[in-house]
C-alpha positions in Angstrom: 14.1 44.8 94.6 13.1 42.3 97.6 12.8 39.4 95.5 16.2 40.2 93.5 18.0 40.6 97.2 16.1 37.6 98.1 17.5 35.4 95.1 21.2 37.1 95.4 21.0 35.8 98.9 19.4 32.2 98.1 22.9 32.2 95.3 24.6 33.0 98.5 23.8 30.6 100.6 22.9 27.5 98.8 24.2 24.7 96.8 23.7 24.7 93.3 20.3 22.9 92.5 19.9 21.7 89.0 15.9 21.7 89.3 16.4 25.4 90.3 16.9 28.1 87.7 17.6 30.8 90.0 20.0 28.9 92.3 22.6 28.2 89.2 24.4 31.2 90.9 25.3 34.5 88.6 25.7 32.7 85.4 22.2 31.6 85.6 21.2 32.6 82.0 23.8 30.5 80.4 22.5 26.8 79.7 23.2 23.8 82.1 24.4 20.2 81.4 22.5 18.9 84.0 19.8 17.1 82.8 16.2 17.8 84.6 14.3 14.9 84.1 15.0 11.3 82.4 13.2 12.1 79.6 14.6 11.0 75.6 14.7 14.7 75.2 16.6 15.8 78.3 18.9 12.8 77.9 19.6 13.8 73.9 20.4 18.0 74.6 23.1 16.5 78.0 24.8 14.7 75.4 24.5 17.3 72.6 25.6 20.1 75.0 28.4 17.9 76.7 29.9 16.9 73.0 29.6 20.5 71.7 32.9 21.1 75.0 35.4 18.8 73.3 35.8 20.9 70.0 35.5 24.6 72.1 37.4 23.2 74.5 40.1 22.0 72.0 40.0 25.5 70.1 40.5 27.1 73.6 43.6 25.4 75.0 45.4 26.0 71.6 44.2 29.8 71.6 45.3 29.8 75.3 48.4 27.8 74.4 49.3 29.7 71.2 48.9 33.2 73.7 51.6 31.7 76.4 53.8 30.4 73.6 53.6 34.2 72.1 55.1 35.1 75.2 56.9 32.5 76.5 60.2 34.8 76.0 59.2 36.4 78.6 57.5 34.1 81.4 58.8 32.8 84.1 60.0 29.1 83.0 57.7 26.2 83.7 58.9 25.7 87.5 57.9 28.9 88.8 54.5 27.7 87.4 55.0 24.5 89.3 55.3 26.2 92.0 52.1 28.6 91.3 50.1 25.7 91.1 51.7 23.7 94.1 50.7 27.4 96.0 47.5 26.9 94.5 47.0 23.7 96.6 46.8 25.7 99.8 45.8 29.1 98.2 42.3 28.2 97.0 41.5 27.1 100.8 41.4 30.7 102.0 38.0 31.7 100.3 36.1 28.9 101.7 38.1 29.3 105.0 37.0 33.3 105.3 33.7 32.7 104.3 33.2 30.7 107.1 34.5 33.0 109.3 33.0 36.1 108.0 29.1 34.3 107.0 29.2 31.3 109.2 26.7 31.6 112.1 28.3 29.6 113.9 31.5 30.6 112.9 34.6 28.4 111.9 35.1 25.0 113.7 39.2 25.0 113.6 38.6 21.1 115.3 36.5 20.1 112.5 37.2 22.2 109.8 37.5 19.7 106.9 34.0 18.3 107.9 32.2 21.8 108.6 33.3 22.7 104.5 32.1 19.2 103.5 28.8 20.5 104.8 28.7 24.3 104.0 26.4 25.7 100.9 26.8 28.1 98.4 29.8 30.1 97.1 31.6 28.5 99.9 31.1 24.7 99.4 31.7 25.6 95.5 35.0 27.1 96.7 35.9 24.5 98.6 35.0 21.9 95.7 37.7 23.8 93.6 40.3 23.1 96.5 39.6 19.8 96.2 39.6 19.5 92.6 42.8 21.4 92.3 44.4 18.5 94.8 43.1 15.8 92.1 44.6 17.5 89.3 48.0 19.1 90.6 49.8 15.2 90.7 48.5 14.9 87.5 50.3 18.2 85.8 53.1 17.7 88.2 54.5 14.6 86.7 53.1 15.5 83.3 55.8 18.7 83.5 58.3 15.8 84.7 57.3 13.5 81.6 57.7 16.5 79.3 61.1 17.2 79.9 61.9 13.8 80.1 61.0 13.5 76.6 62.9 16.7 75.3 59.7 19.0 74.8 61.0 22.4 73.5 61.6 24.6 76.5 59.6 27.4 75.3 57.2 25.0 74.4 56.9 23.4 77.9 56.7 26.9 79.7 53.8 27.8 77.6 51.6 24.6 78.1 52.5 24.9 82.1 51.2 28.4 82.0 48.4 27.6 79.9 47.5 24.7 83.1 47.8 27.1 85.8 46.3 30.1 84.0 42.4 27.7 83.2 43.2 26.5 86.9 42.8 29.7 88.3 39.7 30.2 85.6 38.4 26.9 86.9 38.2 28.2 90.6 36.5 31.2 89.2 33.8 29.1 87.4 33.2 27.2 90.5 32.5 30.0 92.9 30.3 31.7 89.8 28.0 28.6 90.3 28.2 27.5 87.2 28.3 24.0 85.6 28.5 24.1 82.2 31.6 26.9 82.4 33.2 24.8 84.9 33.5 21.8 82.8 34.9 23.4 80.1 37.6 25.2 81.9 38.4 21.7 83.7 38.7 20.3 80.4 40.5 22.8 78.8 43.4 22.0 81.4 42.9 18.5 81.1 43.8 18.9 77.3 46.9 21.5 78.1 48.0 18.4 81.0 47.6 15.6 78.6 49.8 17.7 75.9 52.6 18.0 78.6 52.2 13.5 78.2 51.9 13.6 74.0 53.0 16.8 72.8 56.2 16.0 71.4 54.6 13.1 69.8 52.0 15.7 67.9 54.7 18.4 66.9 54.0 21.0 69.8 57.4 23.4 70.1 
């Protein structure tokens, strides 16, 4: 029981180390993309691992995409979920912000706030990654919603793939604050596929 509160607290508190099994945070059994050494064989499963997320990833976004256009009758249309994910922007700083507040020993810096995440661990820097991250990505979907309509993509269509982004954005935050790597790339490329459809979908068909 010691050692199992001992490595729940080490998930806690720390960064995610790829050398370090049991600080990969609750996902731990699930395999990594990290590579652990430069060795032929290390180097050949990164690459085997990372190319195996392009065709799961691909089979995701349509299953995601074919579950929002299933719906799309019925959801909001795609600039309530512009808005979502413009909330999103200032949404996912609150769990990094409380944690510091709450676990912090010496509490939250409000002067140097920006800084004192930079240089947090665990579930809190992870957090604070996916804020980030979400800031990177939002312009991107933004004017990929604008490009979309610019083009005449199907309305239903268009609701469904915005959606789709803001539904494996909110997954992505999850992944991050579970601690792990392999999950989070996945999700992130998931909505990278459902943003680049929003550029080419009418090109491929999608309504």
């Amino acid at each position: 029981m010691a050692d199992r509160q001992k490595r729940l607290l080490h998930d806690l508190t720390h960064r995610a180390d790829a050398s370090a099994s049991f600080n990969r945070g609750f996902m731990r059994s699930v395999p990594s993309l990290t590579t652990i050494d430069g060795s032929f064989a290390s180097v050949v499963s990164f690459f085997i691992k990372f190319a195996l997320i392009v065709p799961i990833g691909v089979g995701l976004v349509c299953a995601c995409f074919a579950l929002m256009r299933s719906r799309a009758e019925v959801l909001p249309d795609e600039h309530v979920a512009l808005g979502v994910a413009a909330a999103m922007c200032w949404f996912t700083n609150i769990p990094p912000t409380i944690g510091l507040v709450a676990i912090s020993p010496v509490g939250y810096d409000n002067a140097n706030s920006r800084e004192q995440k930079n240089h947090s661990t665990g579930w809190i820097y992870r957090c604070w990654a996916a804020h980030l991250n979400h800031h990177e990505n939002f312009p991107i979907f933004a004017a990929g919603l604008w490009s979309a309509t610019r083009q005449g993509m199907a309305p239903l269509a268009l609701s469904a793939l915005a959606w789709s982004w803001v539904l494996l954005r909110m997954g992505y935050v999850l992944a991050c604050a579970s601690g792990h790597d392999g999950l989070r790339t996945l999700v992130w490329f998931c909505s990278w596929c459902a943003a680049m459809s929003l550029y080419g979908g009418v090109w491929f068909g999608i309504d």
